[in-house]
C-alpha positions as CSV (number, residue, x, y, z in Angstrom):
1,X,-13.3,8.3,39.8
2,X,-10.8,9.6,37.1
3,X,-9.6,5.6,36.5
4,X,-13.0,5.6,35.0
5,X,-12.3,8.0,32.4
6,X,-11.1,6.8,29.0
7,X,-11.0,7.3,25.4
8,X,-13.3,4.5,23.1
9,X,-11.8,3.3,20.2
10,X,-14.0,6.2,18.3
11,X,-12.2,9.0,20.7
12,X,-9.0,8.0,20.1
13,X,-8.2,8.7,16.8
14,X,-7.6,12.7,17.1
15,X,-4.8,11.7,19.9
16,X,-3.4,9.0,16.9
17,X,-2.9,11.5,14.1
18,X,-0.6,13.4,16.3
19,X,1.4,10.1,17.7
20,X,1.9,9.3,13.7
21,X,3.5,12.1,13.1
22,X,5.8,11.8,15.8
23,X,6.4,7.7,15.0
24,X,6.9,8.7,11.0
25,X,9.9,10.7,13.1
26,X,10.9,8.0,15.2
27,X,10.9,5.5,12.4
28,X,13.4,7.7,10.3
29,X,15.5,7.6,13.5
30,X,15.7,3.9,14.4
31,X,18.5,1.7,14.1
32,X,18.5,-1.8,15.4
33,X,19.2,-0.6,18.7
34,X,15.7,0.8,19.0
35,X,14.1,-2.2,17.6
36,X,14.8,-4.2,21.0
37,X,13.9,-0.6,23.6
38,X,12.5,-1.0,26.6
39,X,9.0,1.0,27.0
40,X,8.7,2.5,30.5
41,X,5.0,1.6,32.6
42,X,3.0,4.5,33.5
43,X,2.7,3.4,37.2
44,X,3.9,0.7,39.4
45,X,0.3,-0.3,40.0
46,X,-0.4,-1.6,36.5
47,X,3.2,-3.3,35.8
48,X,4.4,-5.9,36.9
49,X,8.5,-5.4,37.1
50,X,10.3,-3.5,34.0
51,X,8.2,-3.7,30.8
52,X,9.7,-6.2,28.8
53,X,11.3,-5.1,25.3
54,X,10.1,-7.0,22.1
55,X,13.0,-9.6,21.5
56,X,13.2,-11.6,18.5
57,X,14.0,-15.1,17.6
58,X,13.0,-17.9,19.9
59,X,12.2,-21.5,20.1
60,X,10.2,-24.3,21.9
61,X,12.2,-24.9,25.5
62,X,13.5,-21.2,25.1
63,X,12.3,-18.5,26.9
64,X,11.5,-15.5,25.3
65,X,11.1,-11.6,26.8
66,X,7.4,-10.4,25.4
67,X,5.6,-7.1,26.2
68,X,2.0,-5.9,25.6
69,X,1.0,-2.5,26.1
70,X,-3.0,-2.4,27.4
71,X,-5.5,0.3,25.9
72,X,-6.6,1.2,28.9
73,X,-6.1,0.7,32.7
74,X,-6.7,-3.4,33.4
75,X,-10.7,-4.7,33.5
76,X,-12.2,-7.3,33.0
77,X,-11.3,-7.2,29.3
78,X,-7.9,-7.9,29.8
79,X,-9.1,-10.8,32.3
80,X,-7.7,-13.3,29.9
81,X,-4.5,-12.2,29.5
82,X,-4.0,-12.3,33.3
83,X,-5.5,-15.8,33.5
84,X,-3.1,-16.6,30.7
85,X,-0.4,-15.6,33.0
86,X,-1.6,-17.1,36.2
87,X,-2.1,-20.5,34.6
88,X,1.6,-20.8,33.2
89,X,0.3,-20.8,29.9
90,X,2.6,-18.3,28.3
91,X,5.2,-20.0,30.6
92,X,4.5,-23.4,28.8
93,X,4.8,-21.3,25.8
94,X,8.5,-20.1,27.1
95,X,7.0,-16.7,27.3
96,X,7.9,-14.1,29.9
97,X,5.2,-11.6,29.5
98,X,4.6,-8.2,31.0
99,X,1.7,-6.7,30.6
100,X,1.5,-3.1,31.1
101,X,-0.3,0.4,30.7
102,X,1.8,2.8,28.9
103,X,2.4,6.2,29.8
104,X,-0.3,7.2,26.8
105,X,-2.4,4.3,26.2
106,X,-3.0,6.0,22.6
107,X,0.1,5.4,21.5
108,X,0.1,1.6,21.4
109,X,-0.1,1.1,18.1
110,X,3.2,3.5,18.0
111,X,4.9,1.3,20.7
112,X,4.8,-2.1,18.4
113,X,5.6,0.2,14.9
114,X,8.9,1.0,16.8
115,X,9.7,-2.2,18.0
116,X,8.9,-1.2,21.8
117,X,6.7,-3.4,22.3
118,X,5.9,-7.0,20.9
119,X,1.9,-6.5,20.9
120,X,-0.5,-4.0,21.9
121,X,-4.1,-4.3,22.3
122,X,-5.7,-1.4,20.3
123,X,-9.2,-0.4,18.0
124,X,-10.6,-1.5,14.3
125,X,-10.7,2.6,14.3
126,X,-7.3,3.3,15.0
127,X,-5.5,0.4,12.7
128,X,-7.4,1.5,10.0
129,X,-6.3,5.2,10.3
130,X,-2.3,4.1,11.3
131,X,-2.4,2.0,8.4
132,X,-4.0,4.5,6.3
133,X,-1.3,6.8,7.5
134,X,1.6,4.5,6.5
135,X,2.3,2.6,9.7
136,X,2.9,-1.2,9.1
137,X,0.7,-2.8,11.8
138,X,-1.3,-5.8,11.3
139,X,-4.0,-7.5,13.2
140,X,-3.3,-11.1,14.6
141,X,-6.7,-11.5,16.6
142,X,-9.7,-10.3,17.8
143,X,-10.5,-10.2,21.5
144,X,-14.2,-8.4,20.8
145,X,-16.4,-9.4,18.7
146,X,-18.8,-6.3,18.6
147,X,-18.5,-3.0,19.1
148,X,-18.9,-1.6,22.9
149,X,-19.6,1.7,22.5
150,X,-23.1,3.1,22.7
151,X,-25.7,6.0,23.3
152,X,-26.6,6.2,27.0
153,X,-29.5,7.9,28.6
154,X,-31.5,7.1,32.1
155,X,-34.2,4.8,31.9
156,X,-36.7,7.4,33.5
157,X,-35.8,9.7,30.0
158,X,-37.9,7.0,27.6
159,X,-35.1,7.4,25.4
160,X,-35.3,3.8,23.8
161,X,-34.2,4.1,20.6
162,X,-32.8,7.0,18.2
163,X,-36.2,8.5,16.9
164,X,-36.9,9.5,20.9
165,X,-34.2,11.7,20.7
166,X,-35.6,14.6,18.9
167,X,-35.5,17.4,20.5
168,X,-33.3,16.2,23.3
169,X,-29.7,17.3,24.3
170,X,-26.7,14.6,23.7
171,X,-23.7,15.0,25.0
172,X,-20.4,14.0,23.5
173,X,-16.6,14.3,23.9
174,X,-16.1,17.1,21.3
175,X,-14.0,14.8,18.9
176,X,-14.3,15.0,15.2
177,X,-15.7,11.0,15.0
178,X,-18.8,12.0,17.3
179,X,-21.0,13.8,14.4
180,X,-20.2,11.1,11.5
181,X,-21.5,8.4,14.4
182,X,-24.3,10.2,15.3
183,X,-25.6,11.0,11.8
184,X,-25.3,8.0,10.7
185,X,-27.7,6.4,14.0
186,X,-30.2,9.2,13.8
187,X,-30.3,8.6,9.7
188,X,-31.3,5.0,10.6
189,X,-34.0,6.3,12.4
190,X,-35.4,9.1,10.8
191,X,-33.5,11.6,12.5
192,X,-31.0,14.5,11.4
193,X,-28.6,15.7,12.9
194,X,-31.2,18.9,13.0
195,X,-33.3,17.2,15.6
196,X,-31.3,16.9,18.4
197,X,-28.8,19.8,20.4
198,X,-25.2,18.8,20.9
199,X,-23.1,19.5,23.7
200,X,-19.9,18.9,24.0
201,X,-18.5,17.7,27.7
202,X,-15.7,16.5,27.3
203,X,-14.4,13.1,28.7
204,X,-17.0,13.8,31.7
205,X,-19.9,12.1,30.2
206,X,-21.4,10.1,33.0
207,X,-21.2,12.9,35.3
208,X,-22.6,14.7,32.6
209,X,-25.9,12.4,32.1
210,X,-26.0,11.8,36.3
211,X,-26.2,15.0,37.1
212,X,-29.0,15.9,34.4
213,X,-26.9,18.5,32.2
214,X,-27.8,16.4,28.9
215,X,-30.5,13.7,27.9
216,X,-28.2,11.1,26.5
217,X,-24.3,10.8,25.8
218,X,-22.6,9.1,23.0
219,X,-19.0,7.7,23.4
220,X,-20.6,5.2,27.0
221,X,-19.2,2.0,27.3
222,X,-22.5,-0.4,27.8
223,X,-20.3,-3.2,29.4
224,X,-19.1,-0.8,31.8
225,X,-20.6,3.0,32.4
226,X,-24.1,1.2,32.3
227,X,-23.0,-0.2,35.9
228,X,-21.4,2.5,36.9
229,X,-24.7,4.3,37.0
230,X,-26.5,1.6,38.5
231,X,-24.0,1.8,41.3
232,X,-25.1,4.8,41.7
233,X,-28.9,4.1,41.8
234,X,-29.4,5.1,38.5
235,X,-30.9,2.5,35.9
236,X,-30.2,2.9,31.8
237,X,-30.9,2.4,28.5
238,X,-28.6,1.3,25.6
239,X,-28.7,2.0,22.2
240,X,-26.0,-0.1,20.5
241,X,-24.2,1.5,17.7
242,X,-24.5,-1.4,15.4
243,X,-28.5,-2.0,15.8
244,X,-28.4,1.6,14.2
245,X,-26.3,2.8,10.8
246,X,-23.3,1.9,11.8
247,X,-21.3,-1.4,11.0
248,X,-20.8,-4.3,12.8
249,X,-17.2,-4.1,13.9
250,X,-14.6,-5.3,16.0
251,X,-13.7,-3.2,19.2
252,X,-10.4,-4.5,20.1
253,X,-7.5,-6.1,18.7
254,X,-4.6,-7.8,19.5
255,X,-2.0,-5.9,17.4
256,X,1.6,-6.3,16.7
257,X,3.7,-4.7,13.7
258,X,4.0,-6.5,10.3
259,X,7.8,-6.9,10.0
260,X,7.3,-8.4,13.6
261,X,4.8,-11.1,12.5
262,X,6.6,-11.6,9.1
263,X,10.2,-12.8,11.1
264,X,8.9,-14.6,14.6
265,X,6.0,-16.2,13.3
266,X,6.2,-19.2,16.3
267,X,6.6,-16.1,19.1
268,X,3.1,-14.3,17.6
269,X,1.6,-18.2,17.3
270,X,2.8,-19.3,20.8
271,X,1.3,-16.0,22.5
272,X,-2.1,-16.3,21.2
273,X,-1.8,-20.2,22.0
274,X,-1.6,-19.2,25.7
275,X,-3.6,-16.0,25.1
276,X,-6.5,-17.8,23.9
277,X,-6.7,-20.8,26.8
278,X,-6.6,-17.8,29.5
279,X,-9.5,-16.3,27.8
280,X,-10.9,-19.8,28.1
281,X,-10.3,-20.0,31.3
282,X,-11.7,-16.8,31.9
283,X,-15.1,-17.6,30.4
284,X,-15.8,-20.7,32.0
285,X,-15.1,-19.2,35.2
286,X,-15.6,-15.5,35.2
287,X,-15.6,-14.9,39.2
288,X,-12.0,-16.3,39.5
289,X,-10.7,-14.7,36.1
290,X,-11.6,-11.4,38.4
291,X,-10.1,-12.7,41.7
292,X,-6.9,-13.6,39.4
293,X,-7.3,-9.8,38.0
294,X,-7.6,-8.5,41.6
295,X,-5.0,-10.2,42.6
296,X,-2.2,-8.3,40.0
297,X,-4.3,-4.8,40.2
298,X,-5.5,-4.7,43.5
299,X,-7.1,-1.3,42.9
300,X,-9.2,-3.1,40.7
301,X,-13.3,-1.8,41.2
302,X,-14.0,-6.3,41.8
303,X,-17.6,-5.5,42.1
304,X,-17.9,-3.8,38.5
305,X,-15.6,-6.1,36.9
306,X,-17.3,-9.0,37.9
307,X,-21.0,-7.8,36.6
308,X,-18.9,-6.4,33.6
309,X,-17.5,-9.7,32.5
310,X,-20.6,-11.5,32.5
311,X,-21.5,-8.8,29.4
312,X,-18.2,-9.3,27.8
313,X,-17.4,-12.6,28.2
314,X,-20.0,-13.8,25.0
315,X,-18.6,-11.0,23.2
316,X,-14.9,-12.7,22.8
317,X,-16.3,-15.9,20.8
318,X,-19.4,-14.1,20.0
319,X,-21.6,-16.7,22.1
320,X,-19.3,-19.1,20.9
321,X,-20.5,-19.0,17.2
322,X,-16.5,-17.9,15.9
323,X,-13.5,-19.9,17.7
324,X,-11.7,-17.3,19.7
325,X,-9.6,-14.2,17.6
326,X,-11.5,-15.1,14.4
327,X,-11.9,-11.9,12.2
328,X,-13.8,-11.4,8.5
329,X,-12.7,-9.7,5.3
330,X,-16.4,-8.4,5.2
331,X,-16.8,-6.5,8.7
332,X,-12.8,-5.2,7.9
333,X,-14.2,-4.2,4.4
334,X,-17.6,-2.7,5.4
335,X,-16.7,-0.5,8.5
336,X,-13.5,1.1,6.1
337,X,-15.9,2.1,4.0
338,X,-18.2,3.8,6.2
339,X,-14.9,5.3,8.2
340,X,-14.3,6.6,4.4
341,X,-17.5,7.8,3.1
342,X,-17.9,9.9,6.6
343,X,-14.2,11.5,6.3
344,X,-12.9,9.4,9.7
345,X,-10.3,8.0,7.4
346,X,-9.0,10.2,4.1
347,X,-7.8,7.1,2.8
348,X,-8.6,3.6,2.6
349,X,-5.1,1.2,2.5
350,X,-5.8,-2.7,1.3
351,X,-8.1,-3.9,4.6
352,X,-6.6,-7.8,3.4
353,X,-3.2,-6.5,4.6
354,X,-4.7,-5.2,8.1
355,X,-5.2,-8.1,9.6
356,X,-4.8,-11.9,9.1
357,X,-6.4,-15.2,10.4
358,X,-3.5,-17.4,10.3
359,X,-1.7,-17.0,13.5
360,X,-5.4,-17.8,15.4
361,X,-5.5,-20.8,12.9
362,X,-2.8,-22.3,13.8
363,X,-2.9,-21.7,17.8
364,X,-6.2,-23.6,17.4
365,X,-4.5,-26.8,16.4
């Protein structure tokens, strides 16, 4: 189903280069009007009311209009934030939240640089390059503690690890991040990129690996097209990304713009208060943090979601080793670099200014 289809963090970033230049414009054009816009849902089905604009100021006891725009259409990921909702808990915060999907889920990180949106949840990949580009976004939290994309193939392949791909086809959405990723997981293994055939298939890369046309795909979310095909009768294998040359990163964030965090500290604090008891909540019980998702996206795929949480869930707190949101200098350090030395990224801005531990800190207490 095309609800199925979306860009990984890795994807995303040839869609981002384009929305910078068109924020860089809408920047320039901003006066304090725009600061307080309303950003309009993509469908009724993923909104709930009128997205809410970003409004500053705000206290304890008073109520305060928050918006976050979603990367993607609402899964079990985004379980928390629904839980958080549910429960009152941004209510207790005097928080009216809407979450939402925007028209472009790419352009997120655009939404909260223009003061459209109060937060957004977007990649590691994609705050790098905005930042790199000039956009002044920062990082309050992280909501995944490891990356979540992966090589896919069938389990009746033998594909089990990178060195079994020589020779074989791999299919992969034609953007420029697929080659860099690749290399570096077939160098870990004694591969080249000389060894294998790509393919390029666009966004169709389950159908793609289903219906035989390649051996593998890279770009597969393992928490999620992993059940897809075994929906379908089809068992895989996974080859994470991070086992094999590439960093250890974070795949989503909880982003809002700097200025933003810098003048209502208490609104970022009081949202990731209440974000982080839904997610909670959602981890100690992960059948009703689906049912509570259901319940506001009733197209919601229940049966997927609730075999895809129990594969996420240890991945917020990594199995409860970090306190919810936590980040490190050293993964944000490490995977610039490599985004650097493979030409993801031209240039590398100050990682300490990308994303910050102190809002997380403090909702902990």
């Amino acid at each position: 189903m095309l609800r199925h289809v979306r860009f990984s963090g890795m994807a995303r970033y040839v869609t981002l280069i384009a929305a910078l230049a068109l924020t860089a414009t809408l920047l320039a054009g901003c006066g304090d009007d725009d600061a307080t816009a309303t950003a309009t849902p993509a469908a009724a089905a993923t909104t709930t009311g009128a997205a809410a604009s970003a409004t500053p100021g705000g206290s304890p006891g008073e109520e305060v209009d928050v918006s976050i725009a979603l990367d993607w259409y609402p899964w079990g990921n985004h379980s928390g934030l629904y839980v958080a909702r549910a429960n009152g808990y941004f209510e207790d915060e005097g928080l009216n939240v809407n979450i939402y999907v925007p028209g472009d889920p790419a352009t997120g990180l655009q939404l909260v640089a223009t003061g459209r949106d109060t937060f957004t949840i977007s990649y590691q990949t994609d705050v790098l390059l905005a930042r790199a580009e000039g956009l002044e976004i920062i990082s309050v939290a992280a909501l995944v503690q490891h990356p979540l994309n992966s090589i896919m193939a069938l389990e009746s392949s033998g594909i089990e690890r990178p060195s079994d791909l020589e020779g074989r086809t791999i299919g992969m959405a034609g953007v420029a991040s697929d080659e860099p990723l690749l290399r570096s997981i077939l160098e870990a293994d004694g591969l080249t990129l000389d060894d294998v055939e790509l393919v390029t298939v666009g966004f169709d890369l389950m159908p793609a690996l289903l219906g035989g046309t390649v051996d593998a795909v890279i770009g597969a979310y393992w928490v999620h097209e992993s059940i897809l095909a075994e929906q379908q009768g089809e068992a895989v294998n996974v080859i994470r990304i991070e086992d094999w040359g590439v960093p250890d990163h974070y795949e989503l964030l909880l982003v809002t713009s700097a200025s933003f965090a810098a003048e209502n500290p208490e609104i970022v604090e009081r949202f990731i208060r209440a974000m982080r008891l839904g997610y909670a909540d959602a981890g100690d019980d992960r059948a009703a943090a689906i049912d509570t998702l259901v319940a506001a996206v009733p197209e919601t795929d229940r049966e997927l979601e609730l075999e895809g949480i129990e594969l996420l869930a240890p991945l917020w707190t990594d199995g409860g080793t970090v306190p919810f949101g936590t980040q490190s200098l050293e993964r944000w350090e490490s995977y610039a670099a490599w985004l650097l030395e493979n030409g993801i990224i031209s240039q590398a801005a100050p990682v300490e200014e990308a994303f910050t531990n102190d809002f997380v800190e403090r909702a902990a207490q």
